[in-house]
TORGULO-217806 format. One record per residue: residue number from 0; residue in three letters; x, z, y of N, C-alpha, C in turn. Coordinates in Angstrom, 3 decimals. Example, Ala and Ser with C-alpha at 12.3 -4.5 7.8 and 13.67 -1.06 7.14 Angstrom:
> seq, type, n_x, n_z, n_y, ca_x, ca_z, ca_y, c_x, c_z, c_y
> 0, ala, 13.190, 7.800, -5.690, 12.300, 7.800, -4.500, 13.200, 7.800, -3.300
> 1, ser, 12.850, 7.080, -2.250, 13.670, 7.140, -1.060, 12.900, 7.870, 0.030
END
This chain:
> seq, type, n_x, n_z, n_y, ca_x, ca_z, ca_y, c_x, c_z, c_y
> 0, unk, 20.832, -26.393, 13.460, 20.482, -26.279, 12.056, 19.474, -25.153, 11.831
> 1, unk, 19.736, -24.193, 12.821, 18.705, -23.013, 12.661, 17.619, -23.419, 12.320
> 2, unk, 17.568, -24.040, 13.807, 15.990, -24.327, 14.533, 15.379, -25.114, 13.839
> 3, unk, 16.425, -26.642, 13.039, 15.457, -27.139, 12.415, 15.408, -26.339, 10.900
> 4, unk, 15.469, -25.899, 10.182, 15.055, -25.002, 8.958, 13.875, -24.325, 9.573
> 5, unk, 13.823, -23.473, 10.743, 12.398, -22.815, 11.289, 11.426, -23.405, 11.419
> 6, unk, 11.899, -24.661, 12.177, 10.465, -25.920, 12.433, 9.857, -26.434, 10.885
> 7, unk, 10.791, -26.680, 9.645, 10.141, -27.116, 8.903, 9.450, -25.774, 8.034
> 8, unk, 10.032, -24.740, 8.024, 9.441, -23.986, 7.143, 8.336, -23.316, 7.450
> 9, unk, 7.678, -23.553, 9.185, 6.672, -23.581, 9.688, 5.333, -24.410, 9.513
> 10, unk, 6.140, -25.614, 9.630, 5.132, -27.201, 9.573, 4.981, -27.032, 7.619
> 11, unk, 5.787, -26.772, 7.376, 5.186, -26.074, 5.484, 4.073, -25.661, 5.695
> 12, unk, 4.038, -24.229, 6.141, 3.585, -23.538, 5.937, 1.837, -23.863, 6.789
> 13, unk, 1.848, -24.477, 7.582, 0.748, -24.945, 8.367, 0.203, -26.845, 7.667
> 14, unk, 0.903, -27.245, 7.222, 0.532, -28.698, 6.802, -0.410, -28.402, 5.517
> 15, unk, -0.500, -27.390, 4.859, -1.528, -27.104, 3.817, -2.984, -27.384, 4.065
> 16, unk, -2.979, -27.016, 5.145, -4.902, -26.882, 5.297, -5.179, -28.880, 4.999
> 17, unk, -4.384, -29.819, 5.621, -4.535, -31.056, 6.024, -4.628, -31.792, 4.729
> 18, unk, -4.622, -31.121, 3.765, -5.079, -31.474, 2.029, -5.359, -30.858, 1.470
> 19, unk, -6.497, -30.281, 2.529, -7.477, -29.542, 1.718, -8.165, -30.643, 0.661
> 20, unk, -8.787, -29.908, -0.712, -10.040, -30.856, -1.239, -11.249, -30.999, -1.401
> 21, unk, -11.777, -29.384, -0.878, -12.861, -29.005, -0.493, -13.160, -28.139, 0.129
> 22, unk, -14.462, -27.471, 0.410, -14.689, -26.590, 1.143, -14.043, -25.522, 0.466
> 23, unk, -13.763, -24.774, 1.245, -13.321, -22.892, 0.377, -12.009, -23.741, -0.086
> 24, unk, -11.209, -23.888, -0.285, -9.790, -24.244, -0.470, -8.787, -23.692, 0.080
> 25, unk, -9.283, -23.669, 1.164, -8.008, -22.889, 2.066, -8.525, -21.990, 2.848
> 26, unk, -7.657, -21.066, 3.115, -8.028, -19.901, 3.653, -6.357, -19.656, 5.106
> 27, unk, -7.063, -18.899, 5.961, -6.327, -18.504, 7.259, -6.605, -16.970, 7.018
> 28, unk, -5.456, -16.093, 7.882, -5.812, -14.737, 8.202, -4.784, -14.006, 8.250
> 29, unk, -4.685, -12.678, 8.232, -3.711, -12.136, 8.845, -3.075, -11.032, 7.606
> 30, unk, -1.765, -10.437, 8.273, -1.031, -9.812, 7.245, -0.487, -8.547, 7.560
> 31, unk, -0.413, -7.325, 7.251, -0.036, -6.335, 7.736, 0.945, -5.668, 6.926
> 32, unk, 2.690, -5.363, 7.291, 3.500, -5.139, 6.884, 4.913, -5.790, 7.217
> 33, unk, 5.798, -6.584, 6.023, 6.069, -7.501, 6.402, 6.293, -8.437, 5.833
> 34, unk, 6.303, -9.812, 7.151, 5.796, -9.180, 8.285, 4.699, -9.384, 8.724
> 35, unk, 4.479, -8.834, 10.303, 2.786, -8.896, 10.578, 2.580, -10.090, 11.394
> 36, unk, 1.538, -10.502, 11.145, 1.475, -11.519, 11.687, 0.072, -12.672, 11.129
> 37, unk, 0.406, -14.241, 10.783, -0.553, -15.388, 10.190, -0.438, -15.067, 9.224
> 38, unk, -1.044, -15.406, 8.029, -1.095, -16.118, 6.776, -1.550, -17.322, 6.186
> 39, unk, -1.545, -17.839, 5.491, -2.514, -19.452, 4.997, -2.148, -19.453, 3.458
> 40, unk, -3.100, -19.846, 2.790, -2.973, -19.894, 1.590, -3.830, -21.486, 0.802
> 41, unk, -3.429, -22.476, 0.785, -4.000, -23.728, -0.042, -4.502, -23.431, -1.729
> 42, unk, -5.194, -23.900, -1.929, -5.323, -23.663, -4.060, -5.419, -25.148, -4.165
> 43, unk, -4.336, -25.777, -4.919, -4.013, -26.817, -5.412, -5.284, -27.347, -6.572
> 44, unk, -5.443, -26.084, -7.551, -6.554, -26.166, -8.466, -6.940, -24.621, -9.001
> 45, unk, -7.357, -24.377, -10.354, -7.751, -23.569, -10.408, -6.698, -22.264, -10.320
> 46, unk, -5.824, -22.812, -11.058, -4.361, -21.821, -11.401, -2.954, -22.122, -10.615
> 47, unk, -3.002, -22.916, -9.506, -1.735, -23.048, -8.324, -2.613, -22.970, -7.209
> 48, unk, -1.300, -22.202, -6.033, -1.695, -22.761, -5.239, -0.423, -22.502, -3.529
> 49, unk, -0.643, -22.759, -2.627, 0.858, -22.556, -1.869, 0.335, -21.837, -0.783
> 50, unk, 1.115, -20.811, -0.286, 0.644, -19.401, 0.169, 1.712, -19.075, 1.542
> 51, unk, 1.628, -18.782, 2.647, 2.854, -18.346, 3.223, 2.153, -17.655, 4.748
> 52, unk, 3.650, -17.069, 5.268, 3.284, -16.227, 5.958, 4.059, -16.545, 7.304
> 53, unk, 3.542, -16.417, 8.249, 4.973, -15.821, 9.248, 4.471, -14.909, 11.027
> 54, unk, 5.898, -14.452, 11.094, 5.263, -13.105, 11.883, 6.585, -12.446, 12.108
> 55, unk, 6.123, -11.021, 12.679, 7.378, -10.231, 13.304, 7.140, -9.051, 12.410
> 56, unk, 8.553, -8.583, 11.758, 8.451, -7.114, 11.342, 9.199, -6.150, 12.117
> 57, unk, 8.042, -5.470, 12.173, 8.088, -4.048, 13.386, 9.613, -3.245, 12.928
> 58, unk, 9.692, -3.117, 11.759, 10.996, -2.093, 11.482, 12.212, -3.185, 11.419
> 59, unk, 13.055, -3.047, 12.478, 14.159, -3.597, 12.636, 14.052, -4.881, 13.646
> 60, unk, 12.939, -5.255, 14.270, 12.076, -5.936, 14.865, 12.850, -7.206, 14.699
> 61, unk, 12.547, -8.400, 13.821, 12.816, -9.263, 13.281, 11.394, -10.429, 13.020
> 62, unk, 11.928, -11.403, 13.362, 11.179, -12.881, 12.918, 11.067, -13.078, 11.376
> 63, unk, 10.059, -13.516, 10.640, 10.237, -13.846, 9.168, 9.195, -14.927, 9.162
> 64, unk, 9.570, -16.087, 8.201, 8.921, -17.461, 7.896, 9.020, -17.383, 6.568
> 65, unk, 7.694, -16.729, 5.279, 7.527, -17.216, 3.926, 6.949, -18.399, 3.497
> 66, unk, 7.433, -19.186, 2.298, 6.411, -20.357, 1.742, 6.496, -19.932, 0.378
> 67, unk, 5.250, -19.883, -0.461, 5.571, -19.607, -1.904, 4.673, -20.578, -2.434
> 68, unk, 4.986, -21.036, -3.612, 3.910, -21.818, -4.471, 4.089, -20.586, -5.859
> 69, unk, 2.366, -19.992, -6.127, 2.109, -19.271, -6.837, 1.132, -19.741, -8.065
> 70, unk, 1.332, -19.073, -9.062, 0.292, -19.213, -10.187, -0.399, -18.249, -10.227
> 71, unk, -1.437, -17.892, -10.746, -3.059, -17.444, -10.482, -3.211, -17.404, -11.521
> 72, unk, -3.440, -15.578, -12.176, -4.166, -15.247, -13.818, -5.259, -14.739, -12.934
> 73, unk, -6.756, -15.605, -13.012, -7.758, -15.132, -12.571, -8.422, -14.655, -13.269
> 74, unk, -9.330, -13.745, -13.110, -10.090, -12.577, -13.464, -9.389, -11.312, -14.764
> 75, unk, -8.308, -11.571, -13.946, -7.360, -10.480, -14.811, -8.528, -8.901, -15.323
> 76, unk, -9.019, -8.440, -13.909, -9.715, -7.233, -14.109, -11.218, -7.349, -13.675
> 77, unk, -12.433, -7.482, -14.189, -13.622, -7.939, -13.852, -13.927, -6.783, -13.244
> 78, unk, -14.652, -7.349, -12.120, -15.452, -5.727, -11.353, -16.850, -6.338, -10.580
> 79, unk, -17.667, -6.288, -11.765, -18.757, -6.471, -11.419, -19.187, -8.208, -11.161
> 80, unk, -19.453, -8.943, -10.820, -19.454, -11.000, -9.966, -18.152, -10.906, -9.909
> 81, unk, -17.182, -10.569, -9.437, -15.778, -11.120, -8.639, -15.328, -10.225, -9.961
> 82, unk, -13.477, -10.361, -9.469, -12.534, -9.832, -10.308, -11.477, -9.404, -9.638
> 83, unk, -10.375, -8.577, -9.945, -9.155, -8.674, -9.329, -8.269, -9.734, -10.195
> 84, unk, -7.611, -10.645, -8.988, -6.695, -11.677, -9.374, -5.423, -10.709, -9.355
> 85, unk, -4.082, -11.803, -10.543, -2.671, -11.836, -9.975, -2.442, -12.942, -9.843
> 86, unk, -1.541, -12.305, -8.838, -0.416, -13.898, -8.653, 0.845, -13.270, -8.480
> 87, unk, 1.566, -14.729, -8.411, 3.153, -14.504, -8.572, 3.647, -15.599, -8.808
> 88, unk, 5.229, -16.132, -8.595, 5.780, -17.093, -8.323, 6.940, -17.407, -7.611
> 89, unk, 7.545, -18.279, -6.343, 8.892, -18.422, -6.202, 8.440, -19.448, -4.433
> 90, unk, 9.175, -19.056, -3.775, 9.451, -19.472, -2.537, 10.671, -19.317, -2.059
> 91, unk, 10.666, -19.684, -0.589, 11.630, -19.818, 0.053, 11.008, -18.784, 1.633
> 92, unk, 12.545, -17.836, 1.975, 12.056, -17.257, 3.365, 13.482, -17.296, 4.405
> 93, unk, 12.581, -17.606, 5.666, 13.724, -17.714, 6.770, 13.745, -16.304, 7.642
> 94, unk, 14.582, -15.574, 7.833, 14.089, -14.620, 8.879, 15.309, -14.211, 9.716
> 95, unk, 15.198, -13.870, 10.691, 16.534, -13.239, 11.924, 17.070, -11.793, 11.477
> 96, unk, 17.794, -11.312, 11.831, 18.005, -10.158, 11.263, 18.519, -9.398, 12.550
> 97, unk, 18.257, -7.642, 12.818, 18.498, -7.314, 13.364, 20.260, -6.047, 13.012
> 98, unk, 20.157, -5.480, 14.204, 21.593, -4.252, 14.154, 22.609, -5.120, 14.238
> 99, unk, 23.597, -4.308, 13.413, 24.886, -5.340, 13.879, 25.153, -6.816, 14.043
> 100, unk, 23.861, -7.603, 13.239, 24.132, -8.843, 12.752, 22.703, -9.087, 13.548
> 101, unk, 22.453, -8.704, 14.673, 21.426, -9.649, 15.351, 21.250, -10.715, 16.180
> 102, unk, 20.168, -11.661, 15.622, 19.919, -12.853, 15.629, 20.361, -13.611, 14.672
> 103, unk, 21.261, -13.244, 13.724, 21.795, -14.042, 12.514, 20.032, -14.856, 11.915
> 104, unk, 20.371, -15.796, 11.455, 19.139, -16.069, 10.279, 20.218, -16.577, 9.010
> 105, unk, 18.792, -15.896, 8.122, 19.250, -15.890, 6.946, 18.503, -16.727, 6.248
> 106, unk, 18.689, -17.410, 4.888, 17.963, -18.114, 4.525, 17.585, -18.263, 3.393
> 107, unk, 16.883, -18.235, 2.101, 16.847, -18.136, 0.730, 15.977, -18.460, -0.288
> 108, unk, 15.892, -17.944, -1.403, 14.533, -17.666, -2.265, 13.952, -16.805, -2.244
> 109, unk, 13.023, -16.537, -2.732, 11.946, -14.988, -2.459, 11.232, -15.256, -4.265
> 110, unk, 10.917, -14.013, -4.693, 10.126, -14.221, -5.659, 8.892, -13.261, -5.619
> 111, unk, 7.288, -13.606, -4.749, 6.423, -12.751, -4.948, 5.771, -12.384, -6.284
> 112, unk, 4.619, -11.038, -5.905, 3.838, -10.881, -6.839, 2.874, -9.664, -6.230
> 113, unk, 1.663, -10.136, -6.729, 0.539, -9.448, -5.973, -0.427, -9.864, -6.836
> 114, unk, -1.724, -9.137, -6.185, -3.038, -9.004, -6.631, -3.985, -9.202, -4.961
> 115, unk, -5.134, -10.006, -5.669, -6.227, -9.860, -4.507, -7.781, -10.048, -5.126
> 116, unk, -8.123, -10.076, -4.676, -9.821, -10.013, -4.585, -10.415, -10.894, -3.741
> 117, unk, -11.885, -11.613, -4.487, -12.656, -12.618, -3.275, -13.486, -11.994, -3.332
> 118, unk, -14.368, -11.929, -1.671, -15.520, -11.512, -2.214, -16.481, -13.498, -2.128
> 119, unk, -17.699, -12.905, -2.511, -18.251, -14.618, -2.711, -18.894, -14.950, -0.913
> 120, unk, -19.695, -13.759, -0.486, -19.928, -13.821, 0.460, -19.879, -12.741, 1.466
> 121, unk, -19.501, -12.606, 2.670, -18.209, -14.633, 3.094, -17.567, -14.429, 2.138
> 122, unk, -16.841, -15.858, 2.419, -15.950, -16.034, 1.280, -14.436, -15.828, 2.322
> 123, unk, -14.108, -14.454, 2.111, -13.254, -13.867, 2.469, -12.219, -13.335, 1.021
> 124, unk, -10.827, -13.199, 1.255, -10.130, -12.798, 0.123, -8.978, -11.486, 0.482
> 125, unk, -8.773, -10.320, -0.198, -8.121, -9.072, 0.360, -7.052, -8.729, -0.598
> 126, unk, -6.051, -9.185, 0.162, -4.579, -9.057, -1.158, -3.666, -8.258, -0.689
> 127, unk, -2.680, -7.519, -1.773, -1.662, -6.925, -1.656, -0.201, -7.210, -2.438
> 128, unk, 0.577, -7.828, -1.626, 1.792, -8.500, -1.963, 3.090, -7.804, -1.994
> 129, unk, 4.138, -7.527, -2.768, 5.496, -7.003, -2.796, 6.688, -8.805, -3.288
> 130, unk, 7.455, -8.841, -2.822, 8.350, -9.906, -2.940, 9.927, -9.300, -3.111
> 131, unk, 11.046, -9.820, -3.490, 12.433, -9.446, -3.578, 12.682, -11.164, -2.820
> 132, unk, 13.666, -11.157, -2.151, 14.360, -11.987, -0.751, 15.453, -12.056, -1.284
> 133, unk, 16.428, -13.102, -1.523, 17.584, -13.251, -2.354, 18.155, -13.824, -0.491
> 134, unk, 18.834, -13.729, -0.039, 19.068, -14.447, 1.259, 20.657, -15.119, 0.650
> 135, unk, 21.275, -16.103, 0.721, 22.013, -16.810, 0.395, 22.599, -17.857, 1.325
> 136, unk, 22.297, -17.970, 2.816, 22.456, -18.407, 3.680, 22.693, -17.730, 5.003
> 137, unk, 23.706, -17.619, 5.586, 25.255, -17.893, 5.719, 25.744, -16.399, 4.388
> 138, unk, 24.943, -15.774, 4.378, 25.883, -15.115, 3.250, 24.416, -14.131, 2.652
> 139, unk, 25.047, -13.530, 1.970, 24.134, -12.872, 0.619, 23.673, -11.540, 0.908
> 140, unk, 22.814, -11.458, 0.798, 22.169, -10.138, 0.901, 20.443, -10.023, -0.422
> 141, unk, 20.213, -8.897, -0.132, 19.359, -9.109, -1.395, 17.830, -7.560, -0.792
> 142, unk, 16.920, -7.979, -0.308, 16.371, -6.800, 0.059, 14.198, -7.379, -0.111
> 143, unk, 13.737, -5.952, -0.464, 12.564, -6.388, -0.606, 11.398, -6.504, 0.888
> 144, unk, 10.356, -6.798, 0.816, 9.438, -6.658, 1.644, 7.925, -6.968, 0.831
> 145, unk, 7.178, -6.286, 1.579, 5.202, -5.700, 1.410, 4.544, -6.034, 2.192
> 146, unk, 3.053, -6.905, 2.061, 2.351, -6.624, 2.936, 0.618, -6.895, 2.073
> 147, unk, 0.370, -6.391, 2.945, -1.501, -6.032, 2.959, -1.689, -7.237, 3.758
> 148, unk, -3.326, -7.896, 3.143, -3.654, -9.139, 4.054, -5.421, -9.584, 4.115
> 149, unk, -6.148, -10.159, 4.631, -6.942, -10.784, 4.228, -6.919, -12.163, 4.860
> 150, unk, -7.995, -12.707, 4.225, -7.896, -14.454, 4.639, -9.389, -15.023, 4.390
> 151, unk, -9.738, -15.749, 5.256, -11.422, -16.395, 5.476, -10.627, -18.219, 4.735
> 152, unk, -11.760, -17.982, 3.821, -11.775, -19.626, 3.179, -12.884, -20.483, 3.779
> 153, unk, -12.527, -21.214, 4.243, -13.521, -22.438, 4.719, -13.157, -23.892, 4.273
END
């Protein structure tokens, strides 16, 4: 049961690019925090779009698998051509847990919220994310996680 919850919340998280609708739609790249590791982010349209992560976090050295579908207030703060975006919204995260309870996985909702920036060229994007992790699978726990990222849209 683990394994398959990991496999799909992977193949989530990677089946985005494969509907794409145009160029610059989706974006790949990496994430620093936790945890570190991929990222991918799809834009459905102007104001959705489905975002996730997965990777190892260094403190407590643990596996983590995010998927979020987010909404997008764009050009919240204008700075100059581009703007700073927010986003924010509701997913699901799988991750192992370490110390007494290691290798457990846990399993749940997550609710992010962040801000990023595009630039136009490249069309690269530089975000900073905080989330709360409701874990509810095999039992309850409730703890946050951060990370710094960028991502190339093609």
């Amino acid at each position: 049961m683990k394994l398959l919850l990991s496999l799909a919340l992977t193949a989530a998280l990677f089946s985005a690019p494969a509907f794409a609708q145009a160029p610059g739609s989706t974006g790949l790249g990496v994430v620093i925090g936790s945890p570190n590791g991929l990222t991918g982010r799809h834009w459905i349209n102007e104001e959705s779009s489905i975002e996730g992560s997965l990777g190892w976090a260094l403190s407590g050295s643990r596996f983590q698998v995010n998927v979020n579908y987010l909404f997008n207030k764009m050009n919240l703060i204008p700075i100059g051509d581009e703007s700073l975006d927010l986003f924010f919204g509701g997913g699901l995260s799988l991750r192992t847990k370490s110390g007494k309870q290691d290798g457990e996985v846990v399993f749940g909702p997550r609710v992010p919220v962040g801000v990023s920036y595009t630039f136009a060229n490249p069309n690269l994007e530089v975000f900073a994310q905080v989330a709360l992790n409701i874990g509810i699978i095999p039992s309850s726990d409730i703890y946050a996680d951060g990370n710094l990222g960028a991502r190339f849209y093609f």
